[in-house]
C-alpha distance (Angstrom), angle and dihedral (degrees) to the residues before:
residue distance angle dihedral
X1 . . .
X2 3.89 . .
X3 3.91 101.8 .
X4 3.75 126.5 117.9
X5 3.15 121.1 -161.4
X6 4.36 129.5 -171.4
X7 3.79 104.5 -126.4
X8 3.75 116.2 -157.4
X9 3.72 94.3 -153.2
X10 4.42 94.3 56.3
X11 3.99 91.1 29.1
X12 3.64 82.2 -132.4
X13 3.93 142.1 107.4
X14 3.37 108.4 -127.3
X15 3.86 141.1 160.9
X16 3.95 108.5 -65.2
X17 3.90 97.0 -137.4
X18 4.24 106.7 -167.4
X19 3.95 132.5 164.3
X20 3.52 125.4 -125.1
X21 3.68 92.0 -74.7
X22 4.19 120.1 51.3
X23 3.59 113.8 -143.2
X24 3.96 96.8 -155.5
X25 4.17 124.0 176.4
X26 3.67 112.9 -178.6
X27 3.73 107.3 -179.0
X28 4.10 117.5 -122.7
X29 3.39 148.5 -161.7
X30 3.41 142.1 -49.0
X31 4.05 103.6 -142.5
X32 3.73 107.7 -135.7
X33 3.96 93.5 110.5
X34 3.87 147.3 7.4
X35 3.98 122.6 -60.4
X36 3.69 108.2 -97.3
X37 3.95 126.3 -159.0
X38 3.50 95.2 -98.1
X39 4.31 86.6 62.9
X40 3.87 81.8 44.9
X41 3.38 94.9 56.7
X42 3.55 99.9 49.7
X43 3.70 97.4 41.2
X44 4.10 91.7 55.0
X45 3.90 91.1 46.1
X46 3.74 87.9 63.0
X47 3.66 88.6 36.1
X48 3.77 86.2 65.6
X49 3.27 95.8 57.0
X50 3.88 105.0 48.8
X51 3.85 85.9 52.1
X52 3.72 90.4 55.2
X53 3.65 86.0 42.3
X54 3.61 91.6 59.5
X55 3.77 95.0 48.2
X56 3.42 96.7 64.4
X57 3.94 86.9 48.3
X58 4.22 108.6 -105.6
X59 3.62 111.3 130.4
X60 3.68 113.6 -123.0
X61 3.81 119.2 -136.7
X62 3.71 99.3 -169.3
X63 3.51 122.8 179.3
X64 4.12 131.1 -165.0
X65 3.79 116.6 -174.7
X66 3.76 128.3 -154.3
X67 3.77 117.8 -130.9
X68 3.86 95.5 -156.4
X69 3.79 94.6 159.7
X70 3.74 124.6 46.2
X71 3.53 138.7 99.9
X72 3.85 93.6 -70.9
X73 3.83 95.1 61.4
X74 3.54 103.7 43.9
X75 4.00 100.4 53.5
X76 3.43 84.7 50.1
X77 3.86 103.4 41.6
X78 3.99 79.7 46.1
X79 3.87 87.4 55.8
X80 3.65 98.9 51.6
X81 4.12 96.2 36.7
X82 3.45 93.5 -118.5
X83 4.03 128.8 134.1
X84 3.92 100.7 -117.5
X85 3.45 97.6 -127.7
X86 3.91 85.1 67.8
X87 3.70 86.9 47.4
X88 3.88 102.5 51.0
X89 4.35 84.9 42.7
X90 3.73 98.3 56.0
X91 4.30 90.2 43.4
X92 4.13 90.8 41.7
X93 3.85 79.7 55.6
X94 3.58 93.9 49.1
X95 4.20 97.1 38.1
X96 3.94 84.1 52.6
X97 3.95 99.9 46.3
X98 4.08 82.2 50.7
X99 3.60 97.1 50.9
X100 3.97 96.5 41.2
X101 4.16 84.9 55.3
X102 3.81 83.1 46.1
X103 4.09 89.5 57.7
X104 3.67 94.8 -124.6
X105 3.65 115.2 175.0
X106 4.19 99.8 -121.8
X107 3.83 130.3 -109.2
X108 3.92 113.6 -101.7
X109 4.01 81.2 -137.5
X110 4.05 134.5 10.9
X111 4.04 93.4 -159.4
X112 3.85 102.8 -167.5
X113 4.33 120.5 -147.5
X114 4.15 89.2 -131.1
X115 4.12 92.0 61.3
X116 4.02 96.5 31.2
X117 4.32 92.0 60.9
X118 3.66 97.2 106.9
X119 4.15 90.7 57.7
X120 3.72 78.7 52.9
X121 3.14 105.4 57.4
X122 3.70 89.3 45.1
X123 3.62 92.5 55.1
X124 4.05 98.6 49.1
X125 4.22 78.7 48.4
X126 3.40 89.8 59.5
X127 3.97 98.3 48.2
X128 3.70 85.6 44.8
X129 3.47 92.9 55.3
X130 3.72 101.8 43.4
X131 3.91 88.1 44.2
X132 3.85 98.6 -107.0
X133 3.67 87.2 117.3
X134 3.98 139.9 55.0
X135 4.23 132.9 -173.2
X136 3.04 126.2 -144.4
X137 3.61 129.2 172.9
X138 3.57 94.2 -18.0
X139 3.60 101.0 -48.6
X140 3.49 123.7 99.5
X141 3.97 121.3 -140.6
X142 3.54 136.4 -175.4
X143 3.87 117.5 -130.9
X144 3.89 116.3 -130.8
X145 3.56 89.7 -165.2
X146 3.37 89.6 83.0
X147 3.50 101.8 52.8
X148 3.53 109.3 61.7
X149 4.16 103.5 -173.9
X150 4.34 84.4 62.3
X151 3.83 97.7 129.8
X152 3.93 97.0 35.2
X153 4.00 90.3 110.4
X154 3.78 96.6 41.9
X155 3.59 100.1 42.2
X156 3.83 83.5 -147.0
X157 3.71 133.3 155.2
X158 3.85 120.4 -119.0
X159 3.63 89.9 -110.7
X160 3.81 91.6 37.8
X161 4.55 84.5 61.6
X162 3.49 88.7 51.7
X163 3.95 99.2 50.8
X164 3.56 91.7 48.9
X165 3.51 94.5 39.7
X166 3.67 87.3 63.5
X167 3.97 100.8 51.1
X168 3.71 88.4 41.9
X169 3.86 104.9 63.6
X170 3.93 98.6 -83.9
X171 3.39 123.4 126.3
X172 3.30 106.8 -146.5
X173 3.77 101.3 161.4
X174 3.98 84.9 67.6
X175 3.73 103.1 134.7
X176 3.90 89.4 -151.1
X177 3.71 96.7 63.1
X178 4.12 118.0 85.3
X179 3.22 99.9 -134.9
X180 4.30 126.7 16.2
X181 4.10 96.3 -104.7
X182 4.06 99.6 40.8
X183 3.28 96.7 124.0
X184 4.16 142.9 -140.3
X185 3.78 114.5 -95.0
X186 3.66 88.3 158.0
X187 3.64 133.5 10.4
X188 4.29 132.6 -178.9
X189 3.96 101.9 -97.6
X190 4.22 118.7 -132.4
X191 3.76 118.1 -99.0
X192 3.88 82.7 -98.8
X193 3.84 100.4 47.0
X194 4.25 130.8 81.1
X195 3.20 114.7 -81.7
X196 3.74 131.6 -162.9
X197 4.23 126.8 -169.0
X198 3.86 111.3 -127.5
X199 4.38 121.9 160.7
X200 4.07 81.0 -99.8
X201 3.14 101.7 55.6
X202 3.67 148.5 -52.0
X203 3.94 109.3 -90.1
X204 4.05 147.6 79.5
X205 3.37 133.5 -65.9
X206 4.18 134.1 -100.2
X207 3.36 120.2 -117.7
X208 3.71 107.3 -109.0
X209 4.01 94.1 62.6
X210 3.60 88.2 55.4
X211 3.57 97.8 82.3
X212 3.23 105.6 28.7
X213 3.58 89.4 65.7
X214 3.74 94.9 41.8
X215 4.18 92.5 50.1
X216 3.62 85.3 47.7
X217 3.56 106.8 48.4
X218 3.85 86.1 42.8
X219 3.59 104.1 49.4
X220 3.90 111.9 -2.0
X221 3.88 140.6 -100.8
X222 3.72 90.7 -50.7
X223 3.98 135.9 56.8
X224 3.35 123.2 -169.0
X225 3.99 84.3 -145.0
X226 3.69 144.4 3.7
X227 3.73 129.1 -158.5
X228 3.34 155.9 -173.0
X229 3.73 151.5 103.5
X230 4.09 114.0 -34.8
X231 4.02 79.8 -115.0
X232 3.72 87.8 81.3
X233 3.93 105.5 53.7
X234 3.67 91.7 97.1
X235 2.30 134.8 49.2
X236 4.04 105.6 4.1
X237 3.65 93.0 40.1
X238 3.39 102.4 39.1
X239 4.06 89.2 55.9
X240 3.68 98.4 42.8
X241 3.70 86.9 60.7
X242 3.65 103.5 46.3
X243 4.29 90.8 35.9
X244 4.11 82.0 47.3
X245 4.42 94.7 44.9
X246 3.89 87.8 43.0
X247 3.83 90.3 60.5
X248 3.55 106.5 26.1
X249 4.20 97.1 35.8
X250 4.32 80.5 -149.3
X251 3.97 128.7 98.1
X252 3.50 106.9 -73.4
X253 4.24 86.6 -151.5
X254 3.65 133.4 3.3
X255 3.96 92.1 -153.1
X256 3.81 135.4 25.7
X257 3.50 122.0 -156.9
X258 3.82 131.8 176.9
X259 3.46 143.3 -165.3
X260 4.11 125.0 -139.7
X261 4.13 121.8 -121.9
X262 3.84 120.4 -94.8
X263 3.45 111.0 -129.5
X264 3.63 135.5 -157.8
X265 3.87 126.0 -150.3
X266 4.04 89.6 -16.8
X267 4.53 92.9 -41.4
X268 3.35 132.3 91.7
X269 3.82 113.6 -107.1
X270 3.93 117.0 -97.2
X271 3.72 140.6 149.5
X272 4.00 87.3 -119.1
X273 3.68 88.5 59.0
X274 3.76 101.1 41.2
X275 3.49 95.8 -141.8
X276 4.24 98.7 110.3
X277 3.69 108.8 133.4
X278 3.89 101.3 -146.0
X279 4.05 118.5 -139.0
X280 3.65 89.6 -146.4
X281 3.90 88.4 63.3
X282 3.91 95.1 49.0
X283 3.63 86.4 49.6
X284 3.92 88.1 65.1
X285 3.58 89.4 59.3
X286 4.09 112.7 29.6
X287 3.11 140.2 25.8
X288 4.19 125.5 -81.1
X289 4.48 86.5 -121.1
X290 3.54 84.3 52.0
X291 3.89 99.8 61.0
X292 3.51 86.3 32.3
X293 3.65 87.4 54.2
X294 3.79 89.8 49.1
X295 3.73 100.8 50.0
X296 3.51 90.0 56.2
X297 3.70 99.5 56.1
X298 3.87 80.4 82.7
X299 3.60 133.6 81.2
X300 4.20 104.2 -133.0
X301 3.45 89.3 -139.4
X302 3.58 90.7 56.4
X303 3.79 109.1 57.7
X304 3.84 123.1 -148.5
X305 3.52 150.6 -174.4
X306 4.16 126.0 -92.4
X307 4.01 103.9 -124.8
X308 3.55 120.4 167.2
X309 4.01 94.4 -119.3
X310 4.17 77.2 62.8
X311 3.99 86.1 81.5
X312 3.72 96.4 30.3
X313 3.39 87.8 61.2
X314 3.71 92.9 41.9
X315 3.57 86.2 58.4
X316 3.70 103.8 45.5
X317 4.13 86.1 57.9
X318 3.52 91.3 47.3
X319 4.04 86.6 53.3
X320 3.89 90.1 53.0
X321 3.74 97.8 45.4
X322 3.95 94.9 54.6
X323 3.79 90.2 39.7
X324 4.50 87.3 57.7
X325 3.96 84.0 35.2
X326 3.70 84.3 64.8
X327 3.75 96.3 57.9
X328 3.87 126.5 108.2
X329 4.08 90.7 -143.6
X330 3.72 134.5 -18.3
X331 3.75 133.6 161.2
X332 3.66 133.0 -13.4
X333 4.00 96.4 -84.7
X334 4.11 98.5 -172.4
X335 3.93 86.3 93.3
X336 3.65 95.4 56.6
X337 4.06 104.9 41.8
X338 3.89 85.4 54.8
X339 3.81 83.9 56.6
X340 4.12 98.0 45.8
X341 4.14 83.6 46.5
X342 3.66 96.9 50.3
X343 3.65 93.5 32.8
X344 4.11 84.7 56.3
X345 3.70 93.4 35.7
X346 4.02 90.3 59.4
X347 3.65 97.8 74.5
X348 3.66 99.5 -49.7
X349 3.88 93.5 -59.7
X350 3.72 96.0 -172.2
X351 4.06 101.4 158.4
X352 4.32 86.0 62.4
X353 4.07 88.7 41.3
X354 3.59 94.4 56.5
X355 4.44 87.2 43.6
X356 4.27 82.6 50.7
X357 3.84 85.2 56.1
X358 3.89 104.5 27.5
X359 4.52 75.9 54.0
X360 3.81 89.2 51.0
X361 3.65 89.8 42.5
X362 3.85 87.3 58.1
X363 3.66 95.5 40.6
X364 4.29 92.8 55.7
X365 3.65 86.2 45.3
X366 4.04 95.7 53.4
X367 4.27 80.2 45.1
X368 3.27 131.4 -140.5
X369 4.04 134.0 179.0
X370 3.81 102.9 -77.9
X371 3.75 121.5 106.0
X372 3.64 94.1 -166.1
X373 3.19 100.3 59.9
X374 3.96 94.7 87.8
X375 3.23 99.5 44.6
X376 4.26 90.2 53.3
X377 3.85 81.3 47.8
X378 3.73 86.6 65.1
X379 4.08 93.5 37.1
X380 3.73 86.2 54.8
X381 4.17 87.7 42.7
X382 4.04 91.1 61.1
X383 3.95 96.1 38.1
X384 3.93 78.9 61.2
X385 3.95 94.8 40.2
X386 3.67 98.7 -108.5
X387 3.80 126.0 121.5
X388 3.68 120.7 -142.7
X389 3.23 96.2 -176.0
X390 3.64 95.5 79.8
X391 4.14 130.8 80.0
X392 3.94 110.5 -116.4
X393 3.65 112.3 -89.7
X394 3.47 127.4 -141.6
X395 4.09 91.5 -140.9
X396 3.93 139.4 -45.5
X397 3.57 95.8 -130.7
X398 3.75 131.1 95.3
């Protein structure tokens, strides 16, 4: 195994060491709107990796879960007067439709919060009895005192927790809760909400337990790797794991690895901010390579911002690869597949993959006496996700 990986949790790259099988849990959506660029971008980076995965022969069990009841959902289900089952179905349609255009490899299992409550409530029972956990007035939160390694993923101060805490739908000013970042497992829902019976208390659950129960029941105490955007260290990650340790006593997840923000015009993209660039629209005007293409132009360690020349550019590169895709021979293209591999084995290098192929691209085109050299082209095209066997299109959309 030649892959490096940057783990959050040791603030290092190191050597991605994996069995036969890859037990992979990318976290998902919550389905109150459309799939923006910044959910694009993750999902493709990790994309890239199962495919490279699967190259060297391990069999990738990935799963994505569905968070299709949390305190996302239901304000907005609430503001559009519809139950949010309905909701979360019609934007599960939509976030699927995007990522099948998108040529994303498919989760073994899509494990969804509403049908996963009774391993929930089990779990909470379980801190509760072992003293991990606490009630008070009807909510249910687990203590962090007594898990001393909270704050090894983050690398955050105390203080730091509690800031973020605070701007990312805590409440840490709570007077029931011990300490400021105990957090909800499960919480008293309004007169208008779900509501499910458990010997606590009749209500829904927080976040955090959600997919921790869903990885678990899925594929077992221990991933090989998490993901998901950087958003998501703390404090969702950060509880998972010590929720997940307390009950299990076994490594929640051997590798940690995180996606930067999108931005757009110098913020990150968010429904508060009205500034999400949907996939569904760009798929009314360009083709699904294209914005493919255009994701991967960035490093997802690195972070950028959505401009429109992001897609132009995406689509000029798809233009040249199907052009050299064309050819009868070309170049000798051994020299630049070891460069897309490496490139993608060094921490999922994407921008320098796609220059390896955009150079063999260039190399076919300016010919040569090599007749494998087109068909490598389109190996190298479907390690990346993109099929050359196709003529450009114009966009999938209606």
């Amino acid at each position: 195994m030649s892959i490096r990986v940057y783990d959050t949790r040791q603030r290092a790259l190191v050597p991605f060491e994996v069995g036969p099988e890859v037990r992979m849990y990318v976290c998902g959506i919550t389905p109150y709107d459309a799939t923006h660029v910044g959910h694009a971008a993750t999902f493709v980076t990790y994309d890239i990796l199962i495919r490279r995965l699967e190259e060297l022969g391990h069999e990738v069990r990935m799963v994505r879960n569905v968070t299709d009841v949390d305190d996302s959902i239901l304000p907005k289900a609430r503001e559009l007067g519809v139950p949010f089952l309905d909701l979360a179905e019609a934007e599960l349609a939509r976030f699927r439709a995007d990522m099948d255009a998108l040529a994303l490899r498919p989760a073994i299992a899509e494990p969804r919060a509403t049908e996963s409550i009774d391993g929930m409530i089990e779990m909470i029972s379980t801190l509760i009895e072992t003293g991990h956990a606490y009630e008070a007035h009807g909510t249910v939160y687990f203590d962090v005192s007594t898990f001393p390694r909270y704050g090894e993923l983050s690398h955050h101060s105390y203080d730091e927790m509690v800031r973020l805490a605070r701007e990312r739908g805590g409440n840490p000013d709570d007077p029931h809760r011990r300490s400021p970042i105990d957090f909800v497992l499960w919480q008293p829902s309004l007169p208008d909400e779900p509501s499910w019976d458990a010997h606590f208390g009749s209500g829904r659950p927080g976040w955090h337990v959600e997919c921790s129960v869903m990885s678990m029941a899925e594929l077992g105490p221990t991933l090989d790797l998490h993901g998901g955007g950087t958003d998501l260290i703390f404090p969702h990650h950060e509880c998972e794991i010590a929720q997940s340790e307390s009950c299990t006593h076994e490594t929640f997840s051997r590798y940690w690895v995180h996606s930067e923000m999108v931005q757009y015009e110098g913020e990150k993209m968010s429904k508060s901010l009205g500034n999400l660039v949907f996939v569904s629209d760009l798929l009314k005007v360009a083709d699904a390579r294209a914005i493919r293409l255009a994701l991967m132009r960035h490093h997802y360690r690195s972070g950028f911002e959505w401009h429109e020349t992001d897609l132009e550019e995406g689509t000029a590169l798809l233009h040249r690869l199907l052009a050299a895709a064309q050819c009868s021979d070309g170049a000798d293209p051994r020299p630049f597949a070891a460069r897309v591999r490496a490139a993608i084995d060094d921490d999922l290098d994407s921008p320098s993959a796609l220059e390896a192929l955009d150079d063999l691209a260039s190399a076919v085109l300016s010919g040569g006496r090599d007749p494998s050299a087109p068909a490598v082209l389109h190996e190298l095209g479907a390690l990346l996700g993109i099929d050359l066997s196709r003529p450009l299109e114009s966009g999938t959309g209606p």
